[in-house]
PyMOL Python script that loads the backbone (N, CA, C, O; Angstrom):
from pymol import cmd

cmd.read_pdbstr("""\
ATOM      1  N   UNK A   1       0.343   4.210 -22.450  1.00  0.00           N
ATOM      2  CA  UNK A   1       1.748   4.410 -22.125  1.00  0.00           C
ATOM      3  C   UNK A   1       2.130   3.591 -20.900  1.00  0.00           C
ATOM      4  O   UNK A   1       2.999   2.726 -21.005  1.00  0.00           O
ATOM      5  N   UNK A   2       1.594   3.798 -19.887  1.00  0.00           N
ATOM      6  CA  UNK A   2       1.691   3.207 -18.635  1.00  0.00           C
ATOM      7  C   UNK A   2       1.489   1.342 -19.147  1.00  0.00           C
ATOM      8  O   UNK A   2       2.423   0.665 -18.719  1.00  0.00           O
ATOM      9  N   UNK A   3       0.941   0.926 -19.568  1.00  0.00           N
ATOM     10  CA  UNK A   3       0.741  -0.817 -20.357  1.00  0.00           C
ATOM     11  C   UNK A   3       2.070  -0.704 -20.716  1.00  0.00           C
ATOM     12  O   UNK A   3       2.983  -0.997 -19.944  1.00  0.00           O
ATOM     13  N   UNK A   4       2.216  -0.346 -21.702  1.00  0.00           N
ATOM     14  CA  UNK A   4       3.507  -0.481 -22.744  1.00  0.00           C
ATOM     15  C   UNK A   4       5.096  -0.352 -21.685  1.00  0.00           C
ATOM     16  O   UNK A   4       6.069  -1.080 -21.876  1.00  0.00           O
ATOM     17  N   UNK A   5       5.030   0.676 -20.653  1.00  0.00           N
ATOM     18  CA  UNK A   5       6.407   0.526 -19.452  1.00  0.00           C
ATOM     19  C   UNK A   5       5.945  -0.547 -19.335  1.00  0.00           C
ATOM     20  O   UNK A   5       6.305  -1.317 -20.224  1.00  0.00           O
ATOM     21  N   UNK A   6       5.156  -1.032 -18.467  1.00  0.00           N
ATOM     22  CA  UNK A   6       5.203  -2.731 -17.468  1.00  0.00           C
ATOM     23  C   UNK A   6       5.201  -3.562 -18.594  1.00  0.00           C
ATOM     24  O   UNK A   6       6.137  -4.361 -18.626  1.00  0.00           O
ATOM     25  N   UNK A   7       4.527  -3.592 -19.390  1.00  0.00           N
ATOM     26  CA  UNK A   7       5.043  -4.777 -20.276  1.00  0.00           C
ATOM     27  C   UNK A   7       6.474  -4.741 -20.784  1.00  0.00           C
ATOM     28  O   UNK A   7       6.865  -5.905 -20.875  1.00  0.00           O
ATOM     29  N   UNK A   8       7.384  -3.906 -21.141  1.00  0.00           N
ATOM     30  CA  UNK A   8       8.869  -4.125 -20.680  1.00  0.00           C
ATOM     31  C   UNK A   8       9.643  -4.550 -19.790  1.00  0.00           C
ATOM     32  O   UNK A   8      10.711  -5.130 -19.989  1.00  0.00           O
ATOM     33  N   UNK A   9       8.927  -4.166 -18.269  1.00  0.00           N
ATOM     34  CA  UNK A   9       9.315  -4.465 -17.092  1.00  0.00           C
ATOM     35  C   UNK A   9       9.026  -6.070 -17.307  1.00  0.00           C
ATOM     36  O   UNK A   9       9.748  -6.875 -16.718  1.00  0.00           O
ATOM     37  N   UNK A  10       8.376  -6.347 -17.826  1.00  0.00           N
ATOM     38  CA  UNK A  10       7.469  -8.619 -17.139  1.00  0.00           C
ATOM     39  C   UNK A  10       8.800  -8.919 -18.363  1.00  0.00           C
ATOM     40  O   UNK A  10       9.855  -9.532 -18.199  1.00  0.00           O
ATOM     41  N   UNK A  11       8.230  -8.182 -19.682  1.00  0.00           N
ATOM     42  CA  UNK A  11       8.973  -8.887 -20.546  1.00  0.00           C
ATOM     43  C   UNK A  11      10.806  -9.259 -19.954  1.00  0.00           C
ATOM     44  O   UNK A  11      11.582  -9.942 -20.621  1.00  0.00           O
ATOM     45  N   UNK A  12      11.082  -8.756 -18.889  1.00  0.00           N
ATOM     46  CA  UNK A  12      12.572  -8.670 -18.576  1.00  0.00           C
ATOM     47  C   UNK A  12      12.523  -9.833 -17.646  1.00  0.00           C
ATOM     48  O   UNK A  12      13.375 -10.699 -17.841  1.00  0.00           O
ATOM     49  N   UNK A  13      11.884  -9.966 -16.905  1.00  0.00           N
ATOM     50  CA  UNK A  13      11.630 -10.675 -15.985  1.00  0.00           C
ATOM     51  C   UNK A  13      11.957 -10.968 -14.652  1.00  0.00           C
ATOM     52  O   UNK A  13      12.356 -12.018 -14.148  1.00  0.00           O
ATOM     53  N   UNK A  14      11.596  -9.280 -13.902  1.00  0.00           N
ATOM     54  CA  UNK A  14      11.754  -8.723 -12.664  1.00  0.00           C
ATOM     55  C   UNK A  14       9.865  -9.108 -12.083  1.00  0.00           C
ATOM     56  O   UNK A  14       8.690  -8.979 -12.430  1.00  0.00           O
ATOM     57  N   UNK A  15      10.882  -9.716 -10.834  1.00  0.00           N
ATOM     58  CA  UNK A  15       9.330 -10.050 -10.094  1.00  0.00           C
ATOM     59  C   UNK A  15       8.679  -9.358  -9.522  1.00  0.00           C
ATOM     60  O   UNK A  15       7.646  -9.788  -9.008  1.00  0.00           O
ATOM     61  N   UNK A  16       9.094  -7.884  -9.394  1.00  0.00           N
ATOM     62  CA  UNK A  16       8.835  -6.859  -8.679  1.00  0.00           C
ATOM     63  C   UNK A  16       8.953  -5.532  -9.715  1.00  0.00           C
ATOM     64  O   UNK A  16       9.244  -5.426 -10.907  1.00  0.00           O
ATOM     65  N   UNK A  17       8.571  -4.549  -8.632  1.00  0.00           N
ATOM     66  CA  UNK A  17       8.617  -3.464  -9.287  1.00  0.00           C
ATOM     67  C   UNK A  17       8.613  -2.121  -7.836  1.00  0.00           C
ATOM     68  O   UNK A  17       7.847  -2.154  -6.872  1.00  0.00           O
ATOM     69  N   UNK A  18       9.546  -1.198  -8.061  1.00  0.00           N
ATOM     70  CA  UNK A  18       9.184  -0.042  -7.171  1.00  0.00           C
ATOM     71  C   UNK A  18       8.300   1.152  -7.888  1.00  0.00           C
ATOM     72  O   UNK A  18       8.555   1.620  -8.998  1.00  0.00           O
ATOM     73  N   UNK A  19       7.566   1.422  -7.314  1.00  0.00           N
ATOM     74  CA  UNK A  19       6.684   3.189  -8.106  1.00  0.00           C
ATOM     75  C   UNK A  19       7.074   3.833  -7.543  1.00  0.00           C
ATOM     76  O   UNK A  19       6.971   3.537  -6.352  1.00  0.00           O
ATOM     77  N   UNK A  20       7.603   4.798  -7.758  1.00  0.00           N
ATOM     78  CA  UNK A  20       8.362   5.915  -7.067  1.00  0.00           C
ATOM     79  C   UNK A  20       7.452   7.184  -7.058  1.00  0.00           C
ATOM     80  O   UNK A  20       6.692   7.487  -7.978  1.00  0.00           O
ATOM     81  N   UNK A  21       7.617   7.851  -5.961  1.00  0.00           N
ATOM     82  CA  UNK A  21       6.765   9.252  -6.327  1.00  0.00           C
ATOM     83  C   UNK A  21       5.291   9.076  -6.125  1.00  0.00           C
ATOM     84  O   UNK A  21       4.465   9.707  -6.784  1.00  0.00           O
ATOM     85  N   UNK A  22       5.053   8.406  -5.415  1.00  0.00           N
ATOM     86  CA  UNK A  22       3.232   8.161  -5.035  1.00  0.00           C
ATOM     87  C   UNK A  22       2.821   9.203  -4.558  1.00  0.00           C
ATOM     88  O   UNK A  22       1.624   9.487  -4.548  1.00  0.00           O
ATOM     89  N   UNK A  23       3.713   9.932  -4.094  1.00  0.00           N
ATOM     90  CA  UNK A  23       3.233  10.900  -2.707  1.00  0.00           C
ATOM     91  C   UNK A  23       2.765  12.017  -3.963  1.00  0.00           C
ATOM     92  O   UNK A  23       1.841  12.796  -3.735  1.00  0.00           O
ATOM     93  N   UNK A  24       3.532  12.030  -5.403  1.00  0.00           N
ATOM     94  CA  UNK A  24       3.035  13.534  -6.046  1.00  0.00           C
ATOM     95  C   UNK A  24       1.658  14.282  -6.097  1.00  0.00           C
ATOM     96  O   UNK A  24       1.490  15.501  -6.132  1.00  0.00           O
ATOM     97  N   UNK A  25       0.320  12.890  -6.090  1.00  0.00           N
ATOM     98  CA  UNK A  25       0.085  13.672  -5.664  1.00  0.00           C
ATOM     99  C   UNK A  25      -1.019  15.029  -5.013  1.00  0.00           C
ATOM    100  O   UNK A  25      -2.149  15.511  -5.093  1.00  0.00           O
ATOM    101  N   UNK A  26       0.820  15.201  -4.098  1.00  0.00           N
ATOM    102  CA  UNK A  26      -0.073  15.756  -3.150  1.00  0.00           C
ATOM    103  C   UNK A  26       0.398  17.328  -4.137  1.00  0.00           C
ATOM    104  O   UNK A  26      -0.234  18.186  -3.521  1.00  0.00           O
ATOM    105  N   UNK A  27       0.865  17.786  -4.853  1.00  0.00           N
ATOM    106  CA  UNK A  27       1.301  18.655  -5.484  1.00  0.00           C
ATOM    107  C   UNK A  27      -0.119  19.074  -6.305  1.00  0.00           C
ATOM    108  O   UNK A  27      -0.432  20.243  -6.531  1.00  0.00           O
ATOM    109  N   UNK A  28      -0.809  18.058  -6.652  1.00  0.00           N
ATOM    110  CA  UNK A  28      -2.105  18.635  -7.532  1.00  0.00           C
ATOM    111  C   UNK A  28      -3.296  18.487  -6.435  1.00  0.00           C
ATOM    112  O   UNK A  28      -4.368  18.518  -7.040  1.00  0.00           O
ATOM    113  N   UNK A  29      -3.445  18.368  -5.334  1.00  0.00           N
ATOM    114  CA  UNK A  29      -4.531  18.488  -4.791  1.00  0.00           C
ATOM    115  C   UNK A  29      -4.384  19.315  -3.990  1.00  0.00           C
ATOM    116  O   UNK A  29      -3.320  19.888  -3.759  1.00  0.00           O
ATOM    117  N   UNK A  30      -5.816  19.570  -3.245  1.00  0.00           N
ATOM    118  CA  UNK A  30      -6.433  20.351  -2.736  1.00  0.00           C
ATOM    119  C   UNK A  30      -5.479  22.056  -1.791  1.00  0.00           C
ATOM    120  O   UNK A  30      -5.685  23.259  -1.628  1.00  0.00           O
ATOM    121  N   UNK A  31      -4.358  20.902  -1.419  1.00  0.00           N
ATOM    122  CA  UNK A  31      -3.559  21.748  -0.399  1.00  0.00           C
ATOM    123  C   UNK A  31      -2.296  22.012  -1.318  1.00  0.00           C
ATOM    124  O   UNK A  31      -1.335  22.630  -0.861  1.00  0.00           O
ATOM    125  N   UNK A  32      -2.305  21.690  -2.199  1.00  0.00           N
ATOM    126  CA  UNK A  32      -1.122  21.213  -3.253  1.00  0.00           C
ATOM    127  C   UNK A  32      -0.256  22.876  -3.508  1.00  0.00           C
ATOM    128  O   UNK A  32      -0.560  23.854  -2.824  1.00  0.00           O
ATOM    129  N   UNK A  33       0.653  22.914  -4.424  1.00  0.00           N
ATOM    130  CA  UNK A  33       1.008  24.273  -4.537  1.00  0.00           C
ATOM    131  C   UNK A  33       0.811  25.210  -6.126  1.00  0.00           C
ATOM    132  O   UNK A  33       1.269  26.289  -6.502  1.00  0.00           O
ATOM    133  N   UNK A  34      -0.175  24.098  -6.830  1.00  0.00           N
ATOM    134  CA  UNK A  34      -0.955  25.024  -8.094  1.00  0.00           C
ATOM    135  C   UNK A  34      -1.636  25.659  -7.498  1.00  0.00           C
ATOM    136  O   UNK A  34      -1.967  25.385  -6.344  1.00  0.00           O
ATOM    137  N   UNK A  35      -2.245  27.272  -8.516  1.00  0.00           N
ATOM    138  CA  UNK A  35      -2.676  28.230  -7.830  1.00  0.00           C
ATOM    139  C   UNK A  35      -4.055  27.531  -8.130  1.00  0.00           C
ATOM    140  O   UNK A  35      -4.303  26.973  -9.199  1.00  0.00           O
ATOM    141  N   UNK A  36      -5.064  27.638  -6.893  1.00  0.00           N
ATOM    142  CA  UNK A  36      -6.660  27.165  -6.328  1.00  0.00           C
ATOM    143  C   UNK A  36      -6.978  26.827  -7.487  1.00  0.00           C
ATOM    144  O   UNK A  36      -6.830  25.608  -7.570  1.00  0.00           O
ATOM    145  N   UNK A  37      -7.490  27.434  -8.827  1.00  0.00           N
ATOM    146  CA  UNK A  37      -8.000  27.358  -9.727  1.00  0.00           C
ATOM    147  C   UNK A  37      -7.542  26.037 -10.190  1.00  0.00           C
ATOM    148  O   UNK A  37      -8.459  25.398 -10.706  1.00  0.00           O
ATOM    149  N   UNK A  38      -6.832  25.658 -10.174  1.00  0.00           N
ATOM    150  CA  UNK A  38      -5.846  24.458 -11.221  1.00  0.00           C
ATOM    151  C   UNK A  38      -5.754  23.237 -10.415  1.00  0.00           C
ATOM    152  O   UNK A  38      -5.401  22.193 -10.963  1.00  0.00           O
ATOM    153  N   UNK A  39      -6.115  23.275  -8.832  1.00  0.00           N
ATOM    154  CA  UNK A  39      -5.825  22.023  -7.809  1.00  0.00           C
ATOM    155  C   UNK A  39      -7.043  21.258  -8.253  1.00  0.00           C
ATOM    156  O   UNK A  39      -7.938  21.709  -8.968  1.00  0.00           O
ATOM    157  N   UNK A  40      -6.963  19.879  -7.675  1.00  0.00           N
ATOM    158  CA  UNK A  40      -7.629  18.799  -8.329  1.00  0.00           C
ATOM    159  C   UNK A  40      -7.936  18.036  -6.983  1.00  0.00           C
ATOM    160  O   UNK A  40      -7.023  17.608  -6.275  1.00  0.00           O
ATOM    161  N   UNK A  41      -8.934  17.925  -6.747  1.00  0.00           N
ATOM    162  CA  UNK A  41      -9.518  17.447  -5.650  1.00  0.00           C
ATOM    163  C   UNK A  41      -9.949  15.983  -5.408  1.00  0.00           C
ATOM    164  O   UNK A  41     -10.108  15.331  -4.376  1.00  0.00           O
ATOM    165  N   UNK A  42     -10.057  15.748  -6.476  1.00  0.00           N
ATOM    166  CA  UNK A  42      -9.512  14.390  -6.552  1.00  0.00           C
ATOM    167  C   UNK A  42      -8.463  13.687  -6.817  1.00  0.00           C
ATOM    168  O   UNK A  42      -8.631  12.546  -7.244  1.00  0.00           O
ATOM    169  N   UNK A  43      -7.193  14.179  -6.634  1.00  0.00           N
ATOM    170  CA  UNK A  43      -5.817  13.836  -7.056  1.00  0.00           C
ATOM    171  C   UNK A  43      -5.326  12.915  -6.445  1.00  0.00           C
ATOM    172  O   UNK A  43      -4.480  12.229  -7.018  1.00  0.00           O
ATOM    173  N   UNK A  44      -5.725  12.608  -5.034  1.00  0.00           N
ATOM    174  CA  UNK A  44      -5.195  11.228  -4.059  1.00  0.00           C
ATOM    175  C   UNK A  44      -6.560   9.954  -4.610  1.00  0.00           C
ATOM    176  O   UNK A  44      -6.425   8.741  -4.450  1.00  0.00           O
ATOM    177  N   UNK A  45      -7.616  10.517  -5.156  1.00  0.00           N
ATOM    178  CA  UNK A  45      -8.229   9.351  -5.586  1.00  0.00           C
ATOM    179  C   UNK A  45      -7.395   8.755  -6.994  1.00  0.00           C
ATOM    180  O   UNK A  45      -6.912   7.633  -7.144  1.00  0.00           O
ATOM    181  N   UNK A  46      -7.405   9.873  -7.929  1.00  0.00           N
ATOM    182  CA  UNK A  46      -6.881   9.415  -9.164  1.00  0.00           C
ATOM    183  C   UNK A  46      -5.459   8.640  -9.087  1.00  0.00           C
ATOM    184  O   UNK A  46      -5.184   7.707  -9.841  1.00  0.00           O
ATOM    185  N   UNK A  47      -4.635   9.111  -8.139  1.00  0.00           N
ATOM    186  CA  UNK A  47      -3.243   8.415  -7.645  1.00  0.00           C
ATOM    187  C   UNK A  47      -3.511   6.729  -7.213  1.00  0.00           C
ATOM    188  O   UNK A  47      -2.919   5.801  -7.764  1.00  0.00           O
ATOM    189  N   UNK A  48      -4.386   6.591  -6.267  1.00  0.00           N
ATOM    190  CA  UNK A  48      -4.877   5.408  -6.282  1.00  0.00           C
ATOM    191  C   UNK A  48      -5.247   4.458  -7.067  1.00  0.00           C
ATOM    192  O   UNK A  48      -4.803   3.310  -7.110  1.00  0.00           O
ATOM    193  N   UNK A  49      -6.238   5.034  -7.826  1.00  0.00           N
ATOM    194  CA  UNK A  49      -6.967   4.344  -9.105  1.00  0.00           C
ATOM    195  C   UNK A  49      -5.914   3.996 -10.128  1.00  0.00           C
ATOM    196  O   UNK A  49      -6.129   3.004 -10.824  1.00  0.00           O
ATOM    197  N   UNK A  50      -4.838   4.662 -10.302  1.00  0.00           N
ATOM    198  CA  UNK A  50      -3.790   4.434 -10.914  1.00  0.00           C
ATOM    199  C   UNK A  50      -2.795   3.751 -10.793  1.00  0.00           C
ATOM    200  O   UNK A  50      -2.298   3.126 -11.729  1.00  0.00           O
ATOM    201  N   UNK A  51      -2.225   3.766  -9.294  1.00  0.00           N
ATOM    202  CA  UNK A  51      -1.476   2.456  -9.356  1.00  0.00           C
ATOM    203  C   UNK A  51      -2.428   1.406  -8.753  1.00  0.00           C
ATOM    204  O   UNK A  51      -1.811   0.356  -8.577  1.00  0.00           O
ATOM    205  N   UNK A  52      -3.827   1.317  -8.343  1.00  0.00           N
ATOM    206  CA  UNK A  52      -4.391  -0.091  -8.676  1.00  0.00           C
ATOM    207  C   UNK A  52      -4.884  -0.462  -9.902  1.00  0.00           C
ATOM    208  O   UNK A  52      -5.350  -1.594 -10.027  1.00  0.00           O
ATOM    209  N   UNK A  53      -4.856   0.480 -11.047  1.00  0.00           N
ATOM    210  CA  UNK A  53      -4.822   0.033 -12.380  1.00  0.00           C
ATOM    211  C   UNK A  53      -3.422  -0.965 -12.764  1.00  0.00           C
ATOM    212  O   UNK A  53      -3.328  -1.961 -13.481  1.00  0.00           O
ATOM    213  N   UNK A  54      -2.389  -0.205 -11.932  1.00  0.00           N
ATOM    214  CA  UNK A  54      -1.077  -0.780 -12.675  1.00  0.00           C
ATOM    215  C   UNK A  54      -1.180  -2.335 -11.549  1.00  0.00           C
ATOM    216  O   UNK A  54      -0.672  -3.377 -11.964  1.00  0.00           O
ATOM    217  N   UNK A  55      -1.692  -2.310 -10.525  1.00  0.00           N
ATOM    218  CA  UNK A  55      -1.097  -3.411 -10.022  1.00  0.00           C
ATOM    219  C   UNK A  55      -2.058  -4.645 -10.963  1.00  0.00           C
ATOM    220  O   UNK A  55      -1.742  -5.777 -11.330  1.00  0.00           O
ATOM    221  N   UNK A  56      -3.262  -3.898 -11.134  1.00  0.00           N
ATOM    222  CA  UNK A  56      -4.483  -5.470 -11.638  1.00  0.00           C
ATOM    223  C   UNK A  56      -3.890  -5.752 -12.826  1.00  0.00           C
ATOM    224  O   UNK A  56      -3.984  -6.902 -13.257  1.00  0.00           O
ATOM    225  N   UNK A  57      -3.082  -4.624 -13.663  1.00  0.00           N
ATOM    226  CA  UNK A  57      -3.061  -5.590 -14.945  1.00  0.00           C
ATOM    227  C   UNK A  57      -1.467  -5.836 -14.990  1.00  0.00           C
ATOM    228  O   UNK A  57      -0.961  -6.364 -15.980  1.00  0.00           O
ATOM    229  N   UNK A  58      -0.650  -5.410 -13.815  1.00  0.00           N
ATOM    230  CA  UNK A  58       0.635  -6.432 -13.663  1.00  0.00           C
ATOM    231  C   UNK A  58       0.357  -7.627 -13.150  1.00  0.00           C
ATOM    232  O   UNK A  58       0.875  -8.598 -13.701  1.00  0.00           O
ATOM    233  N   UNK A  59      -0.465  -7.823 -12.057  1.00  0.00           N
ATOM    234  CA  UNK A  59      -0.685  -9.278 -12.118  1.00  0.00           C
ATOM    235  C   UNK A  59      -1.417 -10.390 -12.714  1.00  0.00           C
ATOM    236  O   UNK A  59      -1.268 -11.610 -12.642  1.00  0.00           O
ATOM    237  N   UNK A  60      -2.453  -9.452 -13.475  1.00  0.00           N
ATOM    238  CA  UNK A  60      -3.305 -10.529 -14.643  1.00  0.00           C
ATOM    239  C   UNK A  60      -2.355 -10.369 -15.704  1.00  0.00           C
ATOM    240  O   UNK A  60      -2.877 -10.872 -16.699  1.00  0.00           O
ATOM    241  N   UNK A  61      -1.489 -10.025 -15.922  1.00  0.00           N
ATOM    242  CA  UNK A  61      -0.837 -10.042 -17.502  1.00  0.00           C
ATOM    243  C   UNK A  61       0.685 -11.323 -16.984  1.00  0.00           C
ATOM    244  O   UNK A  61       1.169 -12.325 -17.510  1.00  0.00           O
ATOM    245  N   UNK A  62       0.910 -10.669 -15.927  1.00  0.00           N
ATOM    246  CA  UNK A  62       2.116 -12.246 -15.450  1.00  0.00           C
ATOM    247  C   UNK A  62       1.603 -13.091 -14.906  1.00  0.00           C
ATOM    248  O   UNK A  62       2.310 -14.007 -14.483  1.00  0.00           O
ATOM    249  N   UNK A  63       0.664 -13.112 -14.771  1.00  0.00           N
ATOM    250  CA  UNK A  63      -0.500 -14.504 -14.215  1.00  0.00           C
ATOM    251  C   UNK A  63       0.335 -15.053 -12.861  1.00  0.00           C
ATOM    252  O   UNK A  63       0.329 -16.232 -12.506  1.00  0.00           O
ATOM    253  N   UNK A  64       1.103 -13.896 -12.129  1.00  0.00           N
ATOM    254  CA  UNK A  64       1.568 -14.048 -10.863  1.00  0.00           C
ATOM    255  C   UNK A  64       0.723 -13.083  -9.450  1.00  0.00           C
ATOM    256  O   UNK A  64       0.984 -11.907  -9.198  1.00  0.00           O
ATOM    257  N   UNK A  65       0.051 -13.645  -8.947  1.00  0.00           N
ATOM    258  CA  UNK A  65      -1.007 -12.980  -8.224  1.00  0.00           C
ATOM    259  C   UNK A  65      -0.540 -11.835  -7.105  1.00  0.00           C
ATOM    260  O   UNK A  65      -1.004 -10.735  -6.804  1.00  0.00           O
ATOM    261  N   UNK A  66       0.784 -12.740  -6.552  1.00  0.00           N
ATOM    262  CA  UNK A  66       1.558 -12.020  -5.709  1.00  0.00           C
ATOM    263  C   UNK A  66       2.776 -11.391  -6.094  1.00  0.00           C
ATOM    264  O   UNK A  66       3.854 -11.409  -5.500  1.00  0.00           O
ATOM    265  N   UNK A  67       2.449 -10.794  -7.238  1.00  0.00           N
ATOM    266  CA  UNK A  67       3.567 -10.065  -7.717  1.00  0.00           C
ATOM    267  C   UNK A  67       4.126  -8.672  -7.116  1.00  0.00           C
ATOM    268  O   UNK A  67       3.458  -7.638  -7.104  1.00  0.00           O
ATOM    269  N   UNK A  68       5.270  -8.772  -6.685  1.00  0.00           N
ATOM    270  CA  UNK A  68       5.745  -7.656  -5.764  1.00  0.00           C
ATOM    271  C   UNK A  68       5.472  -5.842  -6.441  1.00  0.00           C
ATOM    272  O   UNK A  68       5.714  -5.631  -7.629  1.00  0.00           O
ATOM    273  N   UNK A  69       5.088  -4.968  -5.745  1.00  0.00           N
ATOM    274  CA  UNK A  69       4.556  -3.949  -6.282  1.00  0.00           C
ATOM    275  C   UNK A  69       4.678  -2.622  -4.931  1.00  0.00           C
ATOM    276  O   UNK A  69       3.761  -2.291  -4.178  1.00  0.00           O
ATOM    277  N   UNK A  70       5.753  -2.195  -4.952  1.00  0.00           N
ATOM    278  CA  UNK A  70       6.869  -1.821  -3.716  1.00  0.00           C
ATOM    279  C   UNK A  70       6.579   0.133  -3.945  1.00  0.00           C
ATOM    280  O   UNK A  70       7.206   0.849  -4.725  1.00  0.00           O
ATOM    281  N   UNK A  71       5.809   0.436  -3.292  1.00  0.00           N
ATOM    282  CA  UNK A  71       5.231   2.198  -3.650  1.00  0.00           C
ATOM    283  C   UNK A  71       6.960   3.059  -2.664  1.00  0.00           C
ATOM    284  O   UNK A  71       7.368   2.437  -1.683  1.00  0.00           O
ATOM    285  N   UNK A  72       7.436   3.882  -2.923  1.00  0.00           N
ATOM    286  CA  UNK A  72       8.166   4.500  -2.547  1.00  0.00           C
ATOM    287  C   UNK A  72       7.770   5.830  -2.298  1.00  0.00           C
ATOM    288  O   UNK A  72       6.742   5.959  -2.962  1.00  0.00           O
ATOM    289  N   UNK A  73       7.957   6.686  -1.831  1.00  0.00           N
ATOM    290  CA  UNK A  73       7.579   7.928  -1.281  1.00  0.00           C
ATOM    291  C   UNK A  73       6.107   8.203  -1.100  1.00  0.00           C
ATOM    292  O   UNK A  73       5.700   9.347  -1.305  1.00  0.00           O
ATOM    293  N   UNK A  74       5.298   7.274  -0.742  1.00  0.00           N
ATOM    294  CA  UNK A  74       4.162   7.120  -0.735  1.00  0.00           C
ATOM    295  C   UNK A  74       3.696   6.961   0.496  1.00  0.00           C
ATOM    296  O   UNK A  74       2.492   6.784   0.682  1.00  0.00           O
TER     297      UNK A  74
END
""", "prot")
cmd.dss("prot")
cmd.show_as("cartoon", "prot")
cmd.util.cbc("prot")
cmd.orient("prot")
């Protein structure tokens, strides 16, 4: 799912991109406000891993290295 948005986004041909909502999250981890059982302790890793998933294959797929990639509430 996440491929298929950015490849709409290149296909348009915006050199950039904002991610909005980086900060979420802090909603599933550790201190977060699911009840203990359900928090995810790795949730600021997986947040990471995720938008550096989105940034490696926005810039290997536009073969633009410095392609703008603008985190908002993050």
């Amino acid at each position: 799912v996440l491929q298929s948005q950015i490849d709409r986004i290149l296909l348009q041909g915006f050199d950039g991109i904002v991610v909005d909502s980086v900060d979420a999250y802090l909603y599933w981890g550790p201190e977060g406000k699911l009840p203990t059982a359900e928090r995810n302790p790795q949730a600021r890793a997986d947040m990471l891993a995720l938008v550096a998933q989105g940034i490696n294959y926005i810039r290997s797929v536009s073969g633009f290295p410095d392609y703008l990639i603008v985190p908002q509430n993050g």
